[in-house]
C-alpha positions in Angstrom: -26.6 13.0 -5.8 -25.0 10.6 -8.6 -26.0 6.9 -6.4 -26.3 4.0 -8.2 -27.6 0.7 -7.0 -27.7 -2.8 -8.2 -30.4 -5.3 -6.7 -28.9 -7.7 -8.7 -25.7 -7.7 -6.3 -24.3 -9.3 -3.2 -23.6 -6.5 -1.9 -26.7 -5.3 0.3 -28.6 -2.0 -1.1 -27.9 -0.3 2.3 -24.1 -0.9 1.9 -24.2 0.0 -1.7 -25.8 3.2 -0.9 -23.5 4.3 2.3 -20.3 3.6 0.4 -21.7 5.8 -2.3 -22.1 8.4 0.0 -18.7 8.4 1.9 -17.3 8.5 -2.1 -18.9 11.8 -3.1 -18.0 13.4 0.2 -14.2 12.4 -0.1 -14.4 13.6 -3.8 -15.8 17.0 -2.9 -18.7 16.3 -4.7 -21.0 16.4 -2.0 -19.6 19.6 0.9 -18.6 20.0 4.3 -22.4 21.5 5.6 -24.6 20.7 2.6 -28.0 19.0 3.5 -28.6 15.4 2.3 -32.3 14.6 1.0 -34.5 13.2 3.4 -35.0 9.7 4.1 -38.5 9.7 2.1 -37.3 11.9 -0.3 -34.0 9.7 -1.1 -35.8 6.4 -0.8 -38.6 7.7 -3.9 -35.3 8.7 -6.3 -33.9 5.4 -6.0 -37.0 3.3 -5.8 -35.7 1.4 -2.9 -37.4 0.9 1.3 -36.9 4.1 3.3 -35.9 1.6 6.3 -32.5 0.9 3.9 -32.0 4.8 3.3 -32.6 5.5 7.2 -30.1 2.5 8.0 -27.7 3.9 5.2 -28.0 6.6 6.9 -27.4 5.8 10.1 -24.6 4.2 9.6 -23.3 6.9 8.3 -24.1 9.2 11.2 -21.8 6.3 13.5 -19.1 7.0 11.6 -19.0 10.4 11.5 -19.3 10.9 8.1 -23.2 13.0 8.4 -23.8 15.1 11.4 -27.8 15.2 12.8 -29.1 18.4 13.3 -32.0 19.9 14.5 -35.5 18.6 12.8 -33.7 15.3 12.0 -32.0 17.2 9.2 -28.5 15.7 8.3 -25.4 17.2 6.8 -22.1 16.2 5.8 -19.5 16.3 8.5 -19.3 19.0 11.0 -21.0 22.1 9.9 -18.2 25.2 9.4 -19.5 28.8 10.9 -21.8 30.2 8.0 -21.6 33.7 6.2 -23.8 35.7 4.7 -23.3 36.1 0.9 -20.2 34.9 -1.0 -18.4 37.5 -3.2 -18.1 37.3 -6.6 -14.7 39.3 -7.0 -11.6 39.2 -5.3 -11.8 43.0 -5.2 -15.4 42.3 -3.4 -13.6 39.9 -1.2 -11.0 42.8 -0.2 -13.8 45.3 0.4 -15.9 42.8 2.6 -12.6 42.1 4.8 -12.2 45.9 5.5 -15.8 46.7 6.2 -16.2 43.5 8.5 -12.6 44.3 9.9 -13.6 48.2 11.1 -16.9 47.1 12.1 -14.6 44.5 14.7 -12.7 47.8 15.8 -9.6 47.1 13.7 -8.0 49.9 11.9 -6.7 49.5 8.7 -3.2 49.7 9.2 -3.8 46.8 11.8 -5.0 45.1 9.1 -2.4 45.6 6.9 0.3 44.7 9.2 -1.9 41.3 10.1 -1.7 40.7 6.4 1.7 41.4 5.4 3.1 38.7 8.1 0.9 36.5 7.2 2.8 36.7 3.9 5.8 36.8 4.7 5.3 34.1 7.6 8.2 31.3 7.1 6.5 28.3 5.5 5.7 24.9 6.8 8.8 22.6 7.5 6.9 19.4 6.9 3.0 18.1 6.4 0.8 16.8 8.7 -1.5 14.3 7.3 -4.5 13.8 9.6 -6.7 10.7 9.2 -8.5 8.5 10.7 -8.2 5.3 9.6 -4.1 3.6 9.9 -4.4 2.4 6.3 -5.6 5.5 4.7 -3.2 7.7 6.4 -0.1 5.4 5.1 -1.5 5.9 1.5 -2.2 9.3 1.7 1.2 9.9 3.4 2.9 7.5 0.3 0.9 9.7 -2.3 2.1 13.1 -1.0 5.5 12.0 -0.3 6.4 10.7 -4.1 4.8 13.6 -5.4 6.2 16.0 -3.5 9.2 14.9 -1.5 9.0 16.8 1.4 9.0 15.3 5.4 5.5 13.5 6.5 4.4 13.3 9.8 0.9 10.9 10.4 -1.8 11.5 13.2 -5.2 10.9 13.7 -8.0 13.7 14.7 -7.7 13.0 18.2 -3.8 13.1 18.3 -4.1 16.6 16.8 -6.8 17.5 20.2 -4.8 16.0 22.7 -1.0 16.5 21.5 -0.8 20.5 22.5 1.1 21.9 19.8 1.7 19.2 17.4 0.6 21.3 13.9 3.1 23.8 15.0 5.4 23.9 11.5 3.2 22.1 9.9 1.4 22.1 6.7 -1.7 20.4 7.7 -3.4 17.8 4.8 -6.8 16.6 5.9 -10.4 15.6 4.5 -12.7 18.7 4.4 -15.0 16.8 6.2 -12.8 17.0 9.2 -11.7 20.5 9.0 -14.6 22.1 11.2 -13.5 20.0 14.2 -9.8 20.7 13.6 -10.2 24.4 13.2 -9.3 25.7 16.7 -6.1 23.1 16.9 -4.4 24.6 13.5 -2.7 27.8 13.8 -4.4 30.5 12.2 -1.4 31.4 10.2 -1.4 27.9 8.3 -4.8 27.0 6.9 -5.5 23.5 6.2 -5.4 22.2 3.0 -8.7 19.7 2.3 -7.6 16.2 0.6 -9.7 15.7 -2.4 -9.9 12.2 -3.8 -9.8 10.9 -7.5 -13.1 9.4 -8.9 -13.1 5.8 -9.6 -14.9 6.4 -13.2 -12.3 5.1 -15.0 -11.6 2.1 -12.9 -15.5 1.3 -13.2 -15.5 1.9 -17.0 -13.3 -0.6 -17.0 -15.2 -3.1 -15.4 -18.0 -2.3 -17.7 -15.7 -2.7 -20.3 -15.6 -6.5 -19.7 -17.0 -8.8 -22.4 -16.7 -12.4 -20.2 -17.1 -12.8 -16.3 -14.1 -12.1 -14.7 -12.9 -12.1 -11.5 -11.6 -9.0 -10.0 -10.1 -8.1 -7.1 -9.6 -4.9 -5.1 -6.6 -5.2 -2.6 -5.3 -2.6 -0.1 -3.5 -1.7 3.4 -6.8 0.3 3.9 -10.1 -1.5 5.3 -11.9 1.6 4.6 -10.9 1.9 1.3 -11.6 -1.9 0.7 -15.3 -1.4 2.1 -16.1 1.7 0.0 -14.3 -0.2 -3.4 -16.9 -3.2 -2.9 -20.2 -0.2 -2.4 -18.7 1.4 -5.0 -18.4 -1.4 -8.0 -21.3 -3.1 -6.9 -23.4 -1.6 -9.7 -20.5 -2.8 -12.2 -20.0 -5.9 -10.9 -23.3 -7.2 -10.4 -23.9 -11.3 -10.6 -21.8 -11.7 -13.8 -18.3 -10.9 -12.1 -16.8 -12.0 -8.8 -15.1 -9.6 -6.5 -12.6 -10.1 -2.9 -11.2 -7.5 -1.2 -7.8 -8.4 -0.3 -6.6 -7.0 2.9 -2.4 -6.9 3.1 -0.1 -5.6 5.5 2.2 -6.9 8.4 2.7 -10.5 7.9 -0.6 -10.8 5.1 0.6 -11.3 1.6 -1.8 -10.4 -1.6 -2.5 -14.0 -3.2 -3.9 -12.8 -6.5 -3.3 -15.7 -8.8 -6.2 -16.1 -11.0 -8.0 -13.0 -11.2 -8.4 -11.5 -14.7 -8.0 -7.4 -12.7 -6.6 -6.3 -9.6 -7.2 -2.8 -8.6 -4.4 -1.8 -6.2 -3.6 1.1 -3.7 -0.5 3.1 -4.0 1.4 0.8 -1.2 0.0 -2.3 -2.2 1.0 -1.8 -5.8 4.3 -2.1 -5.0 4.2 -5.2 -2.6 4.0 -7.8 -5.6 4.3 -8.2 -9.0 1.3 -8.6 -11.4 0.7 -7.8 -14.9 -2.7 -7.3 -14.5 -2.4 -5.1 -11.4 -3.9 -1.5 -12.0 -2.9 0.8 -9.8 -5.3 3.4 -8.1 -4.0 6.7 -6.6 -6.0 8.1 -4.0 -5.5 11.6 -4.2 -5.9 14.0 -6.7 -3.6 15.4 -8.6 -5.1 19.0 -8.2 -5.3 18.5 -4.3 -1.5 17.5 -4.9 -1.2 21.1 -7.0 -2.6 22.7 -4.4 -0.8 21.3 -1.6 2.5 22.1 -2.9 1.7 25.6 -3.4 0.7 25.9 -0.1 4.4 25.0 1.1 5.8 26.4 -1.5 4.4 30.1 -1.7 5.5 31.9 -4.8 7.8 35.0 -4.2 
């Protein structure tokens, strides 16, 4: 795992280190199912107390973003049912499906059939964009509907459990680390497509990139977003620049007069005006790619 952590920071090591985390599970680069390091083992690579790995990790665990399983082992989100070898061909693919499908008592024909109306099935009429967090679902939702134009619809997780029905014509858009507890509520017909988020590289480059102390500030609709920007630029920022998070929405205004940067969400960049306001999308542009061909099938 890519963590980096600065003692010479305000922010503590243990918030540093869980923000870090949540950031390279919403940018794919650590999976739905994969095993984080133990404690011990985590605590040696970064030279820092086990107790601030084990409350790092904790934390994480109350917020669902690490599942505990058995022997203390922890994994990110909910583990997805497991298969036994992953095929290296699409022909392979094929061949697997057939063999696993007449082992299940399907004939091929049956098979056929199932796969030609899936197909041919009529596509979504709008997306569903499942988060947890208010903020991040109003972003996410602002993101996809510039790119892409089409209707949005917003839920949370447990909307989606306890509103029978409400992914019916939908196209649904949701982490990956969500998509195991999801599964049985999204109609088999429509598979979910997993957001991906950008990397903030560039936006911490540019910190780096900063000969005098400045004083930056991060502002957004989103308190999760806000909380993993400060773990995230910890490292950059250090005790030579200043950071706030800005929350706005409702009746709170940004007041960002006097900061050298402001890093902006997609909502929030619009709310004012700034010429040192840099705006940072959320999702990627692949994930966007990918979403649109998913309600738009080729012919």
């Amino acid at each position: 795992m890519q963590i980096s952590l600065s003692r010479n920071s305000d922010v503590p090591l243990r918030r540093q280190l869980a923000e870090q985390v949540v950031f390279l599970i919403t940018t794919g680069q650590l999976r739905v199912g994969e095993n984080l390091p133990s404690v011990r083992a985590l605590a040696r690579l970064l030279k820092v107390h086990h107790n601030t790995v084990s409350g790092a990790y904790q934390d994480l665990v109350q917020r669902n973003w690490v599942t505990r399983q058995r022997g203390s082992k922890l994994v990110v989100g909910v583990r997805l049912p497991s298969t036994t070898g992953s095929p290296v061909s699409l022909d392979q693919l094929i061949n697997d499906t057939i063999q696993r499908a007449r082992a299940l008592g399907f004939s091929l024909q049956a098979l056929t059939e199932c796969v030609r109306e899936r197909l041919e099935a009529q596509p979504a009429d709008h997306i569903l964009i499942v988060e947890e967090e208010p903020g991040l679902r109003e972003i996410i939702g602002a993101e996809v509907r510039t790119a892409l134009g089409w209707p949005i619809e917003l839920c949370s997780p447990e909307e989606v459990k306890r509103r029978s029905g409400v992914a019916v014509g939908a196209q649904v858009f949701a982490p990956m680390h969500m998509l195991g507890e999801l599964q049985s509520f999204i109609p088999e017909n429509r598979p979910a497509v997993s957001i991906s988020y950008l990397p903030a590289s560039e936006h911490v480059a540019a910190i780096r990139a900063l000969s005098k102390p400045s004083a930056i500030a991060v502002v957004s609709i989103s308190k999760s977003l806000l909380r993993t920007a400060r773990g995230l630029l910890a490292p950059a920022i250090g005790r030579k620049h200043t950071l706030r998070e800005i929350l706005v929405g409702g009746k709170a205004r940004a007041d960002v007069d006097g900061f050298d940067v402001v890093f902006c969400d997609s909502v929030a960049f619009l709310s004012f005006r700034y010429k040192r306001k840099i705006r940072y999308q959320l999702v990627a542009d692949s994930c966007l790619e990918h979403l649109k061909a998913a309600i738009k099938p080729t012919p």
